[in-house]
C-alpha positions as semicolon CSV with decimal commas, in nm:
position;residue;x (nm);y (nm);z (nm)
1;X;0,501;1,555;-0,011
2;X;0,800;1,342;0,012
3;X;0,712;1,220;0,343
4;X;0,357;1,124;0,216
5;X;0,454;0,924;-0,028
6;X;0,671;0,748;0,212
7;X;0,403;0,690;0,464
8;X;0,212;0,575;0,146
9;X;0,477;0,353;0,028
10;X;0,522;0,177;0,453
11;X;0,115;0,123;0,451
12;X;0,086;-0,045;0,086
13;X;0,419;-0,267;0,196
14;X;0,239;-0,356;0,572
15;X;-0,083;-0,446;0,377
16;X;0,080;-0,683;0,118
17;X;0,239;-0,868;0,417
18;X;-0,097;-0,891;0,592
19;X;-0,235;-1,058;0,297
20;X;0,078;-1,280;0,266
21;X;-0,002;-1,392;0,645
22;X;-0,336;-1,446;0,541
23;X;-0,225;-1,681;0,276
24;X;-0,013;-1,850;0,452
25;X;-0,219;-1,880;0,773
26;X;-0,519;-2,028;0,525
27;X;-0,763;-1,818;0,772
28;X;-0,877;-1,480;0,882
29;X;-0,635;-1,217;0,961
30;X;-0,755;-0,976;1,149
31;X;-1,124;-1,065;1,041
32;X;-1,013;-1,052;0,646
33;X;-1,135;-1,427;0,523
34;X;-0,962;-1,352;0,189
35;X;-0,594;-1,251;0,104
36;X;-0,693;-1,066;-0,201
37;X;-0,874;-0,795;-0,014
38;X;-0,520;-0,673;0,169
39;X;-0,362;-0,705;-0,222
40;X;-0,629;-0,470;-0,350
41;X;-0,640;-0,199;-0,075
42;X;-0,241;-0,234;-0,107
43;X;-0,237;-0,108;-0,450
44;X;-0,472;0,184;-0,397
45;X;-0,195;0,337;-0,140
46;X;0,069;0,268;-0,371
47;X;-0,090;0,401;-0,704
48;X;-0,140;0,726;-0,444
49;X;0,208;0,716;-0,304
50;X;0,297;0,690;-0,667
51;X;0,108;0,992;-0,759
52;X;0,234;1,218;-0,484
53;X;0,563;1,116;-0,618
54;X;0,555;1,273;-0,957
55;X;0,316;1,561;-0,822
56;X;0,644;1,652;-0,583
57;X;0,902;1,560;-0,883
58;X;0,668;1,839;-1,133
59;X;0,710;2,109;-0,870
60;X;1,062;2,061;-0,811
61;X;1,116;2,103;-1,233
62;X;0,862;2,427;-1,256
């Protein structure tokens, strides 16, 4: 579960620099007009990284 939350973690970081580029570049990225759209997918991996987190961190204290 570690490693899931990991891959998780490596997605929700490569998104947020996508939408950075887009920013920056002031055009599409990968045919994604807005930079906000990267941000929000970005925080649904990392809210589910998150959550595999504490799901391994329960099992390790039961």
């Amino acid at each position: 579960m570690i490693i899931v939350s990991k891959i998780l973690t490596a997605i929700g970081a490569l998104l947020m620099l996508f939408g950075i580029i887009t920013f920056f570049k002031g055009s599409s990225f990968l045919g994604v007009g807005y930079a906000v759209n990267y941000f929000h997918a970005a925080t649904s991996f990392l809210v589910i990284a998150l959550c595999a987190k504490f799901i391994c961190k329960q099992k390790k204290t039961e």
